[in-house]
C-alpha positions in Angstrom: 130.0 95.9 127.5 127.3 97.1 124.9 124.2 95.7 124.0 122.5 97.9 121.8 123.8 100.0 118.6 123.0 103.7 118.1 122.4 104.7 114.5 121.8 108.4 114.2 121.2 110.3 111.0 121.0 113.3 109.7 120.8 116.1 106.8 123.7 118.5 106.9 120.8 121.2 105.7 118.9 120.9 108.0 119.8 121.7 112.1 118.9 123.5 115.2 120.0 126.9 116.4 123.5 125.4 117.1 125.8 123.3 115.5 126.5 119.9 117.4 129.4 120.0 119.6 132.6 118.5 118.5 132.5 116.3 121.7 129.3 115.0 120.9 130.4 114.6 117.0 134.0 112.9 118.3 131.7 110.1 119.5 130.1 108.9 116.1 131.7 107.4 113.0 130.4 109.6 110.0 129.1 108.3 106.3 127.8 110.0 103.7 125.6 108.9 101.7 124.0 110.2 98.3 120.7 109.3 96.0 120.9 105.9 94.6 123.3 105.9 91.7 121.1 104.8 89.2 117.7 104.9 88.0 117.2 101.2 88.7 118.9 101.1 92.0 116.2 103.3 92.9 113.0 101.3 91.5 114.8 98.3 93.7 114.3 100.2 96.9 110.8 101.3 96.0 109.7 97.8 94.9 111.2 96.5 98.7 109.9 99.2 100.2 106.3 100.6 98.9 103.3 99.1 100.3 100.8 98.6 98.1 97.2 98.3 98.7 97.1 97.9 94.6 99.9 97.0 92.5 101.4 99.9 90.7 102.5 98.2 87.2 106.8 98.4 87.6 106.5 100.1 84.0 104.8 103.2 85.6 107.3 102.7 89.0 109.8 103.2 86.7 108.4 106.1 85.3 108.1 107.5 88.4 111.6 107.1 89.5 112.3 108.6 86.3 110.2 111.7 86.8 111.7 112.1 90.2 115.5 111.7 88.7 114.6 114.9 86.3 113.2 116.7 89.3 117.2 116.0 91.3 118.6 117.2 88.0 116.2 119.8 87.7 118.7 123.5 88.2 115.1 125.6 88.6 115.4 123.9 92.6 117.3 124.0 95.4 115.6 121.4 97.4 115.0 118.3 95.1 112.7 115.5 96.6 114.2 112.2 98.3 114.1 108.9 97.8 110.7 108.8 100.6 108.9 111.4 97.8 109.3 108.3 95.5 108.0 106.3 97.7 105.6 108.3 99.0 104.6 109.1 95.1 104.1 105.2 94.3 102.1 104.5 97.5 99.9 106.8 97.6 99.3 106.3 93.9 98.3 102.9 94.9 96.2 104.2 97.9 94.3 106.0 95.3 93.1 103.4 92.9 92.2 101.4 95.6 89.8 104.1 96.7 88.7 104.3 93.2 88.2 100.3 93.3 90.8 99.9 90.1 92.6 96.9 89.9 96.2 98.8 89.6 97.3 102.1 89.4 97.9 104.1 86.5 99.0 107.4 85.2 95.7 109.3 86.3 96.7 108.2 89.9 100.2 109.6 90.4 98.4 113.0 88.5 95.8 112.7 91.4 98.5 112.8 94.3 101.2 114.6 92.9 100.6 117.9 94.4 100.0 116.4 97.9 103.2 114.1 97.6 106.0 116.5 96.4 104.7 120.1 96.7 105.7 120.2 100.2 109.3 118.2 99.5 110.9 120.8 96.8 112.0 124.4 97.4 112.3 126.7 94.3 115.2 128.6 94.1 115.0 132.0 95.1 114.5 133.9 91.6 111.8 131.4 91.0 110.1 131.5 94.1 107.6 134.5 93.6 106.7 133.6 90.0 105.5 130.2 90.7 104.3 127.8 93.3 105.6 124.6 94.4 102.0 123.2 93.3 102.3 124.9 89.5 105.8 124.0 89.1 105.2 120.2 89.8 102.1 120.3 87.8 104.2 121.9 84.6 107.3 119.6 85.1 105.0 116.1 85.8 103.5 117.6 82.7 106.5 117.9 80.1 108.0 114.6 81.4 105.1 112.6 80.6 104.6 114.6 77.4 108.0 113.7 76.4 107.6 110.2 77.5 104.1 109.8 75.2 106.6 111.1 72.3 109.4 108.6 72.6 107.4 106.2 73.6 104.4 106.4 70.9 102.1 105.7 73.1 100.7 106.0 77.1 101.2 103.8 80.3 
């Protein structure tokens, strides 16, 4: 008789110096699972999910999730940030303008942290990778998205 359930999980990218066994893989049921399917779907998880030490406005969560779907789509990578880099984006954006004593966070936050937040989560693909840094290329692509945005939107956040 059980009493416990083992969930396990894993990224097929990423592994040791030896594949698992097929005796230890006969042993687990296998899912795969993808990014959120939509936009939305993902603002869902991060408003469940993020704690906030300020409330980050859902107009600029969704922006975020936005940004982060153009990164996924983005063909300049070959690692694209998860659903924890949004996460991790809208939190720490929120960590910030509480440390600046703001009320809620805005735009000039998520600038602030960007670097520290997804730098470390993307890879560039291999033609790319000696031109640029991680750092310059978020900085450039955070920087036509929300210029884009201010256009279609006639205003800011």
């Amino acid at each position: 008789e059980t009493d416990f359930i083992f969930i396990g999980t894993m990224n097929p990218g990423d592994r040791a110096t030896e594949d698992l066994s097929d005796v230890f893989m006969d042993r687990f049921d296998c899912i795969q699972m993808g990014y959120p399917a939509s936009a939305k779907v993902e603002q869902e998880i991060v408003k469940m999910r993020a704690a906030q030490l300020v409330p980050v406005p859902e107009a600029l969560v969704g922006e975020i999730v936005l940004f982060i779907h153009a990164l996924r789509k983005n063909k300049k990578l070959e690692k694209v940030p998860s659903v924890r880099a949004t996460l991790g984006l809208v939190e720490r954006a929120g960590a910030r303008a509480h440390l600046e004593g703001k009320k809620e966070a805005d735009i000039r936050d998520v600038e602030a942290v960007l670097v520290s937040v997804l730098a470390h989560r993307i890879r560039l693909k291999p033609s790319l990778d000696y031109v640029k840094s991680n750092e310059g290329f978020v900085r450039e692509e955070f920087a036509a998205f929300f210029d884009q945005y201010l256009k279609t939107k006639g205003g800011g956040l």
